[in-house]
Every structure is written in structure tokens, then in C-alpha cells.
N, CA and C atoms of all chains as a GROMACS GRO file, in nm:
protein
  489
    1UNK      N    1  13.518   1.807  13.015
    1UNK     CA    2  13.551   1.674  13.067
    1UNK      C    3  13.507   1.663  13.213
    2UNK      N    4  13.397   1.601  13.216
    2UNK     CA    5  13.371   1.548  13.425
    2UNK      C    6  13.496   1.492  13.492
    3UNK      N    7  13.464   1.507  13.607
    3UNK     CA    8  13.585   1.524  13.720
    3UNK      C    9  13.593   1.361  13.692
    4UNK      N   10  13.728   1.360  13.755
    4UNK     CA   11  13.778   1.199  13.740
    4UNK      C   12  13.832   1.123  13.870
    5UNK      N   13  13.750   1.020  13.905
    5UNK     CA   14  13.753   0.997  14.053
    5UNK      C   15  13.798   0.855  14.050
    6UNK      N   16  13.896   0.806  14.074
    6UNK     CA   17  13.951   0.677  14.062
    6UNK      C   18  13.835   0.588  14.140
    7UNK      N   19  13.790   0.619  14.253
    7UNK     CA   20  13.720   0.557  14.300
    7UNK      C   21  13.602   0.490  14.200
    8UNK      N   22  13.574   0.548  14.082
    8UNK     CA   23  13.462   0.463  13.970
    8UNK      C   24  13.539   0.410  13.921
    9UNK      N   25  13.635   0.358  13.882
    9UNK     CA   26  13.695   0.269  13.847
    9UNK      C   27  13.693   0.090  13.904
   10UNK      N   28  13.682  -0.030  13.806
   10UNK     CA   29  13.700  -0.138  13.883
   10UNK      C   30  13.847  -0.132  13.876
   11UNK      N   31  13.882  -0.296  13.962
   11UNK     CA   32  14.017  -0.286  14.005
   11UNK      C   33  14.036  -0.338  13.846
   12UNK      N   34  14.029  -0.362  13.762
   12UNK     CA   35  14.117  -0.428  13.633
   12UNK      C   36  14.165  -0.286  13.572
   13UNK      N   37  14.019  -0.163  13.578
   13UNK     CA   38  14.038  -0.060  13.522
   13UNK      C   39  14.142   0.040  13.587
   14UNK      N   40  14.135   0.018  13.690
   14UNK     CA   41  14.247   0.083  13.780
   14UNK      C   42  14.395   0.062  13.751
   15UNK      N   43  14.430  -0.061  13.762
   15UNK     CA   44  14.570  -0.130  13.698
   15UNK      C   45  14.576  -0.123  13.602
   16UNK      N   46  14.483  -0.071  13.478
   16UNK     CA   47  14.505  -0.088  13.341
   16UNK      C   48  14.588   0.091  13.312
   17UNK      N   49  14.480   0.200  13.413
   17UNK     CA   50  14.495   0.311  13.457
   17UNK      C   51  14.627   0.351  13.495
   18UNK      N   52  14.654   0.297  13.573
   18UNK     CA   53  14.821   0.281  13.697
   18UNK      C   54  14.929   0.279  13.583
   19UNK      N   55  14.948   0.157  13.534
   19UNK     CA   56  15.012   0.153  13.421
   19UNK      C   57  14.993   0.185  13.349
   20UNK      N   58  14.923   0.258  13.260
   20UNK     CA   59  14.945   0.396  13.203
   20UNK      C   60  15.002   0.508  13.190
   21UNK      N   61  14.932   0.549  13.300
   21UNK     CA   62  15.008   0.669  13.373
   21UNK      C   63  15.187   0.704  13.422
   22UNK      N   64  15.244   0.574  13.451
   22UNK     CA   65  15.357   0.516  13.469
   22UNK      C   66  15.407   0.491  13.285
   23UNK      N   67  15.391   0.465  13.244
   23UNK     CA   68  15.423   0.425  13.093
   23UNK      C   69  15.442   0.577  13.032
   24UNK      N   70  15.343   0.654  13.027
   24UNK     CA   71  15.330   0.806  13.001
   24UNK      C   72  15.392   0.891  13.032
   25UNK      N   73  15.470   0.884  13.205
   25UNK     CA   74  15.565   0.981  13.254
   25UNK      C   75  15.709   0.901  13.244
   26UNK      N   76  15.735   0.804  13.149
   26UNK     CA   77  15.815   0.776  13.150
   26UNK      C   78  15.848   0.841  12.998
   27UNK      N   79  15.743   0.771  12.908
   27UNK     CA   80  15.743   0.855  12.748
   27UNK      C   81  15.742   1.025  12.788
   28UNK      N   82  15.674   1.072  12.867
   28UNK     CA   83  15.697   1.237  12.885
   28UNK      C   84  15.825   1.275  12.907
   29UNK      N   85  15.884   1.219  13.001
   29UNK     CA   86  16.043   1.238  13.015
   29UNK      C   87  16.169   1.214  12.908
   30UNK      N   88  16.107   1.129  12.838
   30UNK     CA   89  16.194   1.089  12.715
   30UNK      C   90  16.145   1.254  12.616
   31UNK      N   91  16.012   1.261  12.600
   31UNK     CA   92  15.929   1.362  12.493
   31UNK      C   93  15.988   1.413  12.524
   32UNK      N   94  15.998   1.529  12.643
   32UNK     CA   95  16.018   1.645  12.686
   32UNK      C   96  16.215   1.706  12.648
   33UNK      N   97  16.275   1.589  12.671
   33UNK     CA   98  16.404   1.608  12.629
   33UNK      C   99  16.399   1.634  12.452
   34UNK      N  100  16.353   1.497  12.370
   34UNK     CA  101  16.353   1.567  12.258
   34UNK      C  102  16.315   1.665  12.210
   35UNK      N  103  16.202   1.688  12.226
   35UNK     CA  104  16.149   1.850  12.247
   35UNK      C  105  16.234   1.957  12.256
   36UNK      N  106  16.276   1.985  12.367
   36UNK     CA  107  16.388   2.066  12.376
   36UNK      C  108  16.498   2.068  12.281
   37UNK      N  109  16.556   1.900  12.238
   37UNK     CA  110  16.656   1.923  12.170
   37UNK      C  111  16.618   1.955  12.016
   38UNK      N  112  16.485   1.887  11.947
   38UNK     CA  113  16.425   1.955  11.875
   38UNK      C  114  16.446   2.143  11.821
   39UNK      N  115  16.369   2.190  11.946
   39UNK     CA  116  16.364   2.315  11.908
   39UNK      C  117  16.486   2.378  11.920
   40UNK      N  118  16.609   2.338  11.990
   40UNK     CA  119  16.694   2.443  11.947
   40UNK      C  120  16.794   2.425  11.855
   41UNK      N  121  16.832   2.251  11.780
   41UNK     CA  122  16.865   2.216  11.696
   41UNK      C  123  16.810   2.245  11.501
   42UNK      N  124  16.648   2.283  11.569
   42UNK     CA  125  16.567   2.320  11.456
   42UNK      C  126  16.632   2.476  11.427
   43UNK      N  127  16.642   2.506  11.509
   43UNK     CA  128  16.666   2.678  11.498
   43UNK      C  129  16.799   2.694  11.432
   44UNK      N  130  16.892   2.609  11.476
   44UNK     CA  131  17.068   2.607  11.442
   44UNK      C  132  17.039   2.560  11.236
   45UNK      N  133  16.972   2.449  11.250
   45UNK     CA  134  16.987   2.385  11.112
   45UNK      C  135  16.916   2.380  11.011
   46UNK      N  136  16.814   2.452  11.058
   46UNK     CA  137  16.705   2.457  10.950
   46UNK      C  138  16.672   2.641  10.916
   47UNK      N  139  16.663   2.618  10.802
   47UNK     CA  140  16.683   2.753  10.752
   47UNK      C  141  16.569   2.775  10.622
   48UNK      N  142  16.574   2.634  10.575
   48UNK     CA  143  16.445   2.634  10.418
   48UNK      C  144  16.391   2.485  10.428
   49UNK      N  145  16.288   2.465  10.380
   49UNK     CA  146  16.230   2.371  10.415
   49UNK      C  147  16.178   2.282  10.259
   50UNK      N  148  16.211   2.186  10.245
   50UNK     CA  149  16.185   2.090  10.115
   50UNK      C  150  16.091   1.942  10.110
   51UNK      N  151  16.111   1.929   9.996
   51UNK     CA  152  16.012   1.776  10.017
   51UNK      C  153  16.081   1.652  10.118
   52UNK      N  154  16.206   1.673  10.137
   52UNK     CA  155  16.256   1.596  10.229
   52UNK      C  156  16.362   1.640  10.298
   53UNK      N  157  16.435   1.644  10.415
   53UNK     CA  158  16.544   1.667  10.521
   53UNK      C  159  16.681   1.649  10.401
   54UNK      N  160  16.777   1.769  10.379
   54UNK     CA  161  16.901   1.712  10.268
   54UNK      C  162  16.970   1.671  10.403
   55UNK      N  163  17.090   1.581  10.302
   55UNK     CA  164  17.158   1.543  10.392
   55UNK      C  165  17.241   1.629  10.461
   56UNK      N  166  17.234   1.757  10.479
   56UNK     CA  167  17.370   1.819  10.537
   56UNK      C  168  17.274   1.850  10.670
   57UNK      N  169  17.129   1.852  10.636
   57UNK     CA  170  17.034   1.910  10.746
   57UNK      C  171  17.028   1.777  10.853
   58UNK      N  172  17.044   1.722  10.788
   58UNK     CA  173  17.036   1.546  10.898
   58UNK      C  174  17.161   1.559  10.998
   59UNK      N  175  17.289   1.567  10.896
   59UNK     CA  176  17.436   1.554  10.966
   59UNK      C  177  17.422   1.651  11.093
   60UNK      N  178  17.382   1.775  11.049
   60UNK     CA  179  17.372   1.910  11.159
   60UNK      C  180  17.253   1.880  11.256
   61UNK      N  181  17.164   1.846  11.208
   61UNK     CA  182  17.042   1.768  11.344
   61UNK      C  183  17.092   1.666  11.457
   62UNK      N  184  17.196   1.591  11.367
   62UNK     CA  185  17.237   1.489  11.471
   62UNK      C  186  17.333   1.528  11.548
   63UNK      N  187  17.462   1.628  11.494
   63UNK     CA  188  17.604   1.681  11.535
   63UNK      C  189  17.526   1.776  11.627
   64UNK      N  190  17.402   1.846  11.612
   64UNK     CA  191  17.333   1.941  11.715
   64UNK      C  192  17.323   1.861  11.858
   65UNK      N  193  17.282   1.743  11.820
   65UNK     CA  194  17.187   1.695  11.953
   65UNK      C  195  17.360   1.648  12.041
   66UNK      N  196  17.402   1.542  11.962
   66UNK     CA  197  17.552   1.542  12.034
   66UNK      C  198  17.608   1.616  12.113
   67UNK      N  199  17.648   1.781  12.072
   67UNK     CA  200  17.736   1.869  12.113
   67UNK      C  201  17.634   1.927  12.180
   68UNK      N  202  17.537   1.957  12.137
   68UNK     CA  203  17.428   1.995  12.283
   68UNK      C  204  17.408   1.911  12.425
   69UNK      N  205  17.476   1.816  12.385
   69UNK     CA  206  17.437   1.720  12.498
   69UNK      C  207  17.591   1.726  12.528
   70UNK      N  208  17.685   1.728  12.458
   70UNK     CA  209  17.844   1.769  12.545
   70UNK      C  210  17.872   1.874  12.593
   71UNK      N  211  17.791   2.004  12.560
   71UNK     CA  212  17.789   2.130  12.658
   71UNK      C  213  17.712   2.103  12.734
   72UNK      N  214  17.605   2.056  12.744
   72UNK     CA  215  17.511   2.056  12.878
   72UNK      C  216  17.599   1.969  13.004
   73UNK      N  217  17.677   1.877  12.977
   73UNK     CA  218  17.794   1.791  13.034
   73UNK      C  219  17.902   1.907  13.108
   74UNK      N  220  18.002   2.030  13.002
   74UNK     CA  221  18.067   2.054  13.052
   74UNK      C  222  18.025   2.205  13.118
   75UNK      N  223  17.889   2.204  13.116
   75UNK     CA  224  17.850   2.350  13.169
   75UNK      C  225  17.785   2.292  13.320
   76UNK      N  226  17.766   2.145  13.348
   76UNK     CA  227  17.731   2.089  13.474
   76UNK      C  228  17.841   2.064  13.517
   77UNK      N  229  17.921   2.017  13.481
   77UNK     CA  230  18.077   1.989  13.535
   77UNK      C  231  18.139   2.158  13.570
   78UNK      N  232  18.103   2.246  13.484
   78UNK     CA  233  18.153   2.359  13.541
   78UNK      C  234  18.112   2.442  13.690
   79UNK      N  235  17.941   2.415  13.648
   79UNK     CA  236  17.870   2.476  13.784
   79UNK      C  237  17.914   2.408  13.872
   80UNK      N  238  17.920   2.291  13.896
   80UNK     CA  239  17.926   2.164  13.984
   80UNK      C  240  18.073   2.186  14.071
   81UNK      N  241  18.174   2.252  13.984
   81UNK     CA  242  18.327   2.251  13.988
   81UNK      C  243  18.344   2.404  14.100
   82UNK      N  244  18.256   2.449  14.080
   82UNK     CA  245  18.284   2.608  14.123
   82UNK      C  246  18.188   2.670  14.196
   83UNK      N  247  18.052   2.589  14.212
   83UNK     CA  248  17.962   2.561  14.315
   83UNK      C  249  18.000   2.635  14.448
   84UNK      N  250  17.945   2.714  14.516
   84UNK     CA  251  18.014   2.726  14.677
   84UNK      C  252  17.984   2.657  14.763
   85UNK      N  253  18.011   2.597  14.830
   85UNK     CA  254  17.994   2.457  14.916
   85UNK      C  255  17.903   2.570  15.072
   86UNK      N  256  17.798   2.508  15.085
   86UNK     CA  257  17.719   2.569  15.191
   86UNK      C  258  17.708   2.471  15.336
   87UNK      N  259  12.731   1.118  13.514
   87UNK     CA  260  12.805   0.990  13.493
   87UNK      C  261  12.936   1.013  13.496
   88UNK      N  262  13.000   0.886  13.536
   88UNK     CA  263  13.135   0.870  13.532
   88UNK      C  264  13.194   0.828  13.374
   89UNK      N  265  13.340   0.846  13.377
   89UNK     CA  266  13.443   0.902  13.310
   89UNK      C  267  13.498   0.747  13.258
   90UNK      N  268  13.489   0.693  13.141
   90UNK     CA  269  13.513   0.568  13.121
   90UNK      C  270  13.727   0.584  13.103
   91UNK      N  271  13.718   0.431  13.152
   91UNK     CA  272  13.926   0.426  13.124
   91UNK      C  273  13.963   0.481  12.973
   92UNK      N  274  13.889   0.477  12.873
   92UNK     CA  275  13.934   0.462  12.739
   92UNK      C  276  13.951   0.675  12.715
   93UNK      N  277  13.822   0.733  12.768
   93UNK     CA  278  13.832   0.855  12.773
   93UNK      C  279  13.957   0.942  12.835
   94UNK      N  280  13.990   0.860  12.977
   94UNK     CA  281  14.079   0.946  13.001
   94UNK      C  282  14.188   0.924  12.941
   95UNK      N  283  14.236   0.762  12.906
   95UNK     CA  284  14.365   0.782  12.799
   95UNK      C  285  14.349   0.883  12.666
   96UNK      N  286  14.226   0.871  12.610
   96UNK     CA  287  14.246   0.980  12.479
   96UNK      C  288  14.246   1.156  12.531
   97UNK      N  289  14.170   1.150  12.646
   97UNK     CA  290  14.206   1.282  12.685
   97UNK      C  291  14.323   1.323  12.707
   98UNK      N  292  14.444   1.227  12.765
   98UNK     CA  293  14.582   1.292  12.814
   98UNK      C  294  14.659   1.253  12.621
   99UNK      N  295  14.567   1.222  12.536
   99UNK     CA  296  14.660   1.160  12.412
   99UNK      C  297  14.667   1.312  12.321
  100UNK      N  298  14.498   1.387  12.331
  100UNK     CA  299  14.436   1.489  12.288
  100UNK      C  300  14.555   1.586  12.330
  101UNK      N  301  14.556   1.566  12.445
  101UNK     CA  302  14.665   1.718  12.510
  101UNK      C  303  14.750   1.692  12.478
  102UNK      N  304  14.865   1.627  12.459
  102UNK     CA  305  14.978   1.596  12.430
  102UNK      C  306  14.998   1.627  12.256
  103UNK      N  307  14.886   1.625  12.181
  103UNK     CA  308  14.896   1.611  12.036
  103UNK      C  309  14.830   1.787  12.012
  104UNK      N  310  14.781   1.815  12.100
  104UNK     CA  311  14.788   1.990  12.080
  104UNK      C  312  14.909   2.035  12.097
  105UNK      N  313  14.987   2.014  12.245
  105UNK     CA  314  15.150   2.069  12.300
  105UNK      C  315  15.212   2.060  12.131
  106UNK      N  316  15.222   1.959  12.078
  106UNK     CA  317  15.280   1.956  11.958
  106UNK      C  318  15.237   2.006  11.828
  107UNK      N  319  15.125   2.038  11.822
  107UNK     CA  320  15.096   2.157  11.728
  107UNK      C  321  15.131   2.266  11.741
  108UNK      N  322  15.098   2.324  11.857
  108UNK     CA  323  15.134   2.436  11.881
  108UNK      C  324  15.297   2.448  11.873
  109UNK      N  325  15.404   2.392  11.912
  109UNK     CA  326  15.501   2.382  11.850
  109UNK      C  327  15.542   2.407  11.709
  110UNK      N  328  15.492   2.305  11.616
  110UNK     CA  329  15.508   2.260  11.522
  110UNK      C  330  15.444   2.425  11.431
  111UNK      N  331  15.383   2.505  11.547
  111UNK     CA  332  15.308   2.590  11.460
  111UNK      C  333  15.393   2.717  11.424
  112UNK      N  334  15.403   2.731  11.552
  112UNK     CA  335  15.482   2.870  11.576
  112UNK      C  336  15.678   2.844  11.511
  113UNK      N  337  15.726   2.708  11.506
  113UNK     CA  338  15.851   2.704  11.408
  113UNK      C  339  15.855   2.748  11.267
  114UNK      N  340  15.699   2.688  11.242
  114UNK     CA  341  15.687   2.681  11.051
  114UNK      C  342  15.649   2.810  11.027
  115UNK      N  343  15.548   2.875  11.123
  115UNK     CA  344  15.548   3.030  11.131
  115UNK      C  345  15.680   3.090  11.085
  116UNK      N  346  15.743   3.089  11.181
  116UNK     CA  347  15.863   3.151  11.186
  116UNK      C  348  15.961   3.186  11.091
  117UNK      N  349  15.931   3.052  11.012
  117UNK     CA  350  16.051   2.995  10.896
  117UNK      C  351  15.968   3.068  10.783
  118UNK      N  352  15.826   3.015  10.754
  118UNK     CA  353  15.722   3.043  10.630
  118UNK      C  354  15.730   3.162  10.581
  119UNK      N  355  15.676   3.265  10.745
  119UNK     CA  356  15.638   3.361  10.734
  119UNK      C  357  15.689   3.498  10.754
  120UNK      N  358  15.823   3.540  10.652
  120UNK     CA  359  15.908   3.605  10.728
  120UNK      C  360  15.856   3.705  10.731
  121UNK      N  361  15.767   3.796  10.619
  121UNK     CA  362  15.702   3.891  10.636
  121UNK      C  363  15.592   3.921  10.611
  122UNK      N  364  15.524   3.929  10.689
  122UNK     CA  365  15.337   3.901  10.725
  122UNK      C  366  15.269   3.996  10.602
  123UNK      N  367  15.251   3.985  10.525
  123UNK     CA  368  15.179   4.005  10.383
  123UNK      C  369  15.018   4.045  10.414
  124UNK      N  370  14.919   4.080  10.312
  124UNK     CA  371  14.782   4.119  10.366
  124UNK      C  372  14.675   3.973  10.312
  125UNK      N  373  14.757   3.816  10.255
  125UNK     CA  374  14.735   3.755  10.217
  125UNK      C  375  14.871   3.669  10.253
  126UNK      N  376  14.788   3.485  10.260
  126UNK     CA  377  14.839   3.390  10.343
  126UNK      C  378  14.876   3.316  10.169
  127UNK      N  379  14.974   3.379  10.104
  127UNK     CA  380  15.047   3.359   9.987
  127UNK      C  381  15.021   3.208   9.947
  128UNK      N  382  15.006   3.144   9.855
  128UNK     CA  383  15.026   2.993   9.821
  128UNK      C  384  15.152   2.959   9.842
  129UNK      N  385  15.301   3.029   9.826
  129UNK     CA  386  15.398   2.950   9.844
  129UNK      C  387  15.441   2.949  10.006
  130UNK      N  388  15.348   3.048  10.088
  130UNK     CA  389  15.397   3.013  10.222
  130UNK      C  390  15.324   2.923  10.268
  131UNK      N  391  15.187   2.907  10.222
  131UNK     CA  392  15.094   2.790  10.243
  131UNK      C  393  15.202   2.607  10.244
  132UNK      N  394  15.268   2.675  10.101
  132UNK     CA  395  15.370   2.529  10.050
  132UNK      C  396  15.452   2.522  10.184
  133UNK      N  397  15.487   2.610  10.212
  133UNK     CA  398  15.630   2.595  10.290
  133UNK      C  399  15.564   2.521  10.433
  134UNK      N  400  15.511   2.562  10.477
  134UNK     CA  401  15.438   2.543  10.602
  134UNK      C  402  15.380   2.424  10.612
  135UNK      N  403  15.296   2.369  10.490
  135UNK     CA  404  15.260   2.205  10.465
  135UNK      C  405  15.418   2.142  10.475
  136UNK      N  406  15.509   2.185  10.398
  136UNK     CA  407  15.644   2.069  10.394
  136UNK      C  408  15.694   2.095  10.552
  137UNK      N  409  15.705   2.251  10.587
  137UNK     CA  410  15.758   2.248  10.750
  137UNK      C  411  15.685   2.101  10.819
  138UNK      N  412  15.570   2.178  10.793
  138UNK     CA  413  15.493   2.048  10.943
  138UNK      C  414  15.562   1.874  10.932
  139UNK      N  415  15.563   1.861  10.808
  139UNK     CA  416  15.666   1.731  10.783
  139UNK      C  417  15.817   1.726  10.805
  140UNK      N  418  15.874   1.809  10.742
  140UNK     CA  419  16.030   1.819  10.786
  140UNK      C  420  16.009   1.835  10.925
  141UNK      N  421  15.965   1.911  11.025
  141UNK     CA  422  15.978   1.900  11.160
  141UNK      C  423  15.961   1.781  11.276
  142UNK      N  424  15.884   1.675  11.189
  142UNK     CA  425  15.842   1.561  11.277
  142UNK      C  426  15.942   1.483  11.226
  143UNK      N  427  16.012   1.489  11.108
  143UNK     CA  428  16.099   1.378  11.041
  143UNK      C  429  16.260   1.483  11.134
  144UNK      N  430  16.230   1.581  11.162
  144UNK     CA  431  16.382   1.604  11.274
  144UNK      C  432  16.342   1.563  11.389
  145UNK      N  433  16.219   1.562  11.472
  145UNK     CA  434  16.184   1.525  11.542
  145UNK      C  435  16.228   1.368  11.634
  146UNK      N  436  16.199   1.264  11.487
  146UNK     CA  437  16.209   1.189  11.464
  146UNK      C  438  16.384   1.112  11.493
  147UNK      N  439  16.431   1.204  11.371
  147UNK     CA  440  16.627   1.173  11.344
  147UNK      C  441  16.618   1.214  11.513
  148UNK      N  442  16.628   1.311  11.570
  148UNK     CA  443  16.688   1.366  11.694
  148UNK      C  444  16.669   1.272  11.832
  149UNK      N  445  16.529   1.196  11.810
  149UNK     CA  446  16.476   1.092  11.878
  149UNK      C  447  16.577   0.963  11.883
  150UNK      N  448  16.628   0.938  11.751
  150UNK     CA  449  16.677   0.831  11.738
  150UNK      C  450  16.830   0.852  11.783
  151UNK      N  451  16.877   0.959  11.732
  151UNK     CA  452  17.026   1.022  11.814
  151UNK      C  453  17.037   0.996  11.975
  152UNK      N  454  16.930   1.049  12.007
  152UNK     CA  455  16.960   1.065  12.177
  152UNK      C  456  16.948   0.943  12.245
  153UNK      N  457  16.857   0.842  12.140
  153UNK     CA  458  16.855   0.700  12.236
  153UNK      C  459  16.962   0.644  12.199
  154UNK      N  460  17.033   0.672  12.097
  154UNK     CA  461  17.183   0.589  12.075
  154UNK      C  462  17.233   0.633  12.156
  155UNK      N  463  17.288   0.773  12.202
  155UNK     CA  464  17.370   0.829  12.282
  155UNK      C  465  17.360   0.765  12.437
  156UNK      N  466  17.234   0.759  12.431
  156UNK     CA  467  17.167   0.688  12.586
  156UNK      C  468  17.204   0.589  12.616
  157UNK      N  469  17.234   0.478  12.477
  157UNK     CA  470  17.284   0.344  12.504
  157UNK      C  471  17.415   0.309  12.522
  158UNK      N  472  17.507   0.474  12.475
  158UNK     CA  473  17.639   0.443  12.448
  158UNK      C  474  17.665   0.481  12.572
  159UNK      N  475  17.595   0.585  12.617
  159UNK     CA  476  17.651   0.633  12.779
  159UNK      C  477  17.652   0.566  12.870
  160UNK      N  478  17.517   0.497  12.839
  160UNK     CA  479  17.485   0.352  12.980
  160UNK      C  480  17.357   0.449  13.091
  161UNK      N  481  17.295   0.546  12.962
  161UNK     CA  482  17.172   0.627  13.046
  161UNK      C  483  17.242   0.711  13.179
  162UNK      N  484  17.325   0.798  13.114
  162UNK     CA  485  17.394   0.893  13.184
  162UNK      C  486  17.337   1.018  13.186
  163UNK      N  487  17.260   1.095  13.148
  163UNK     CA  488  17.190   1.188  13.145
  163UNK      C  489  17.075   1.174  13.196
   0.00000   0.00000   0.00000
């Protein structure tokens, strides 16, 4: 891929560019969380793999992401709580 | 020559859709292939075609979880 120099860009292509890029690190930030919660929810609930997700694998995908997201809550509230003040 | 707008969006679309293979690779690995054989078996072949689907359809459910949660919190995380 040749180097990429905003400067060849016109201004429509530029703003079309801008907002992009802005649109993208906003979807990356969203990606990057599921991602994470993905892979370690995959690991907890998935064990065999079929023509479709059963329902107990759905219930535990979703009860994963929940309670993963209520420990990540009370393990910041913990650091946060006991923190040494500098 | 210069680098047209349409290239560099598919270039950052390209990278982003490898990050997720490679993912998607090394899980179904994991699950497929519990013990590496001297042959890539037909039923781990099976397993590994349905992984790559079951993983985007959790992908998917987990996507839709966290933006509810997002809406119930008021984007607290």
C-alpha cells in the first residue's frame, strides 16, 4: 500500500475521510469491548458447537456479558475504594 | 501515484476483517481440535465450518446485550 498523504486529497475527499475515521474509532471502541466480552464469555459457554446457538448457550452468553460487566463494576469500585491516595 | 479515498476505507475494512479471523480461528481451533491427529479429520473440518458461524451469531447476541445494558445504564461504562 503507498504512503498516504492527506495532502492528495480534495477538500470533499478529505471530509468524506475525517468522518470516517471518526465513525470507525467510535465503531472500534464499541468492537473492541465486544470482542473482549466475546472471547471470554465464548470460553465460559461454549463447549460443542451445532447448526445453531441452543438456548441454554444464548441464556449463558447473555448472563456472561451482564455479570462480567457487574464484576468489572465491583472490582473498580474495589480498586477505587482502597486506592492509596498520593 | 496517489492513494484514492475508496482504497484507504477498504484498506482499514481489510484489516479489521483479518483481526477477526484470526480470532475466529484460533477459538474454533481450540474447540475442533482437541487432539492434533496426522490428518485434518472431516468431522473437525464440520465442527470448525459450524464454529466460524456459532461464533459470529455469539458475537452478535453479546453485541446486542451490551447495547441494551448501555441504554439501561444511561452509557455508564
Amino acid at each position: 500500500m503507498p504512503e498516504i498523504d492527506i495532502a492528495d486529497f480534495s477538500d470533499a475527499d478529505k471530509a468524506d475521510l475525517i468522518q470516517f475515521v471518526e465513525a470507525e474509532k467510535r465503531r472500534a471502541t464499541f468492537q473492541t469491548a465486544v470482542n473482549n466480552y466475546t472471547d471470554v464469555c465464548w470460553e465460559k459457554c461454549i463447549t460443542r458447537v451445532n447448526s445453531s446457538l441452543s438456548k441454554d448457550d444464548k441464556t449463558c452468553l447473555s448472563n456472561c456479558v451482564e455479570r462480567f460487566l457487574d464484576s468489572t463494576i465491583a472490582v473498580l469500585g474495589k480498586l477505587q475504594g482502597t486506592a492509596p491516595s498520593h | 501515484m496517489a492513494i484514492s479515498k475508496t482504497e484507504v476505507i477498504d484498506q482499514v475494512k481489510r484489516e479489521m476483517a483479518l483481526a477477526n479471523f484470526q480470532r475466529i480461528n484460533s477459538k474454533c481451533f481450540k474447540l475442533c481440535v482437541t487432539r492434533p491427529g496426522t490428518t485434518f479429520t472431516s468431522a473437525e473440518k464440520e465442527c470448525v465450518n459450524q464454529c466460524t458461524d456459532r461464533f459470529q451469531d455469539a458475537w452478535n447476541l453479546i453485541s446486542q446485550t451490551y447495547m441494551a445494558r448501555l441504554k439501561r445504564d444511561g452509557g455508564a461504562h
